[in-house]
N, C-alpha and C positions, 0 to 999 in steps of 0.2 A: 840320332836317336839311340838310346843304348838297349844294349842285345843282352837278352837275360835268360838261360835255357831255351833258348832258340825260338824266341819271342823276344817280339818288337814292342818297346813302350812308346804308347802316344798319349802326346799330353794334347788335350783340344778342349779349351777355353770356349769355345763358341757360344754355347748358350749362356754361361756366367756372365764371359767379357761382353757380350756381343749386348744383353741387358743392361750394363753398366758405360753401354759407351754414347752420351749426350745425343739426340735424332734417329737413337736407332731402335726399334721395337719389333721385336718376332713375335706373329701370329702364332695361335696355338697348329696349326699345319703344318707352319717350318719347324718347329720344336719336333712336332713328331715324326717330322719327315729326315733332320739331324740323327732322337733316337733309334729309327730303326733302323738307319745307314749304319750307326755304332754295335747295334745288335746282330745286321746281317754279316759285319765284320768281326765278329765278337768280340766288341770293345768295352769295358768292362769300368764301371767310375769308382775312382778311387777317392776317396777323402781325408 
C-alpha cells in the first residue's frame, strides 16, 4: 500500500466489485455495515 504524508491508501472494491461479480448480491445491511466500517476508519471514496 503506498504511504502518502503518513497516510495509508486503501483501495477496497468491495461494494462495486462485490456487485459486479455473477451469484453474489449485498443486502442493503451489508452495504451499511462496509460504509460505517470505512467511516469508523476514516476511509474516505475516492473517484
Amino acid at each position: 500500500m503506498p504511504i502518502n504524508n503518513n497516510k495509508v491508501i486503501i483501495f477496497d472494491p468491495t461494494m462495486r466489485d462485490g456487485e459486479l461479480t455473477p451469484s453474489v448480491k449485498m443486502n442493503l445491511q451489508q452495504k451499511t455495515t462496509i460504509s460505517q466500517l470505512h467511516r469508523a476508519f476514516d476511509i474516505t471514496a475516492r473517484i
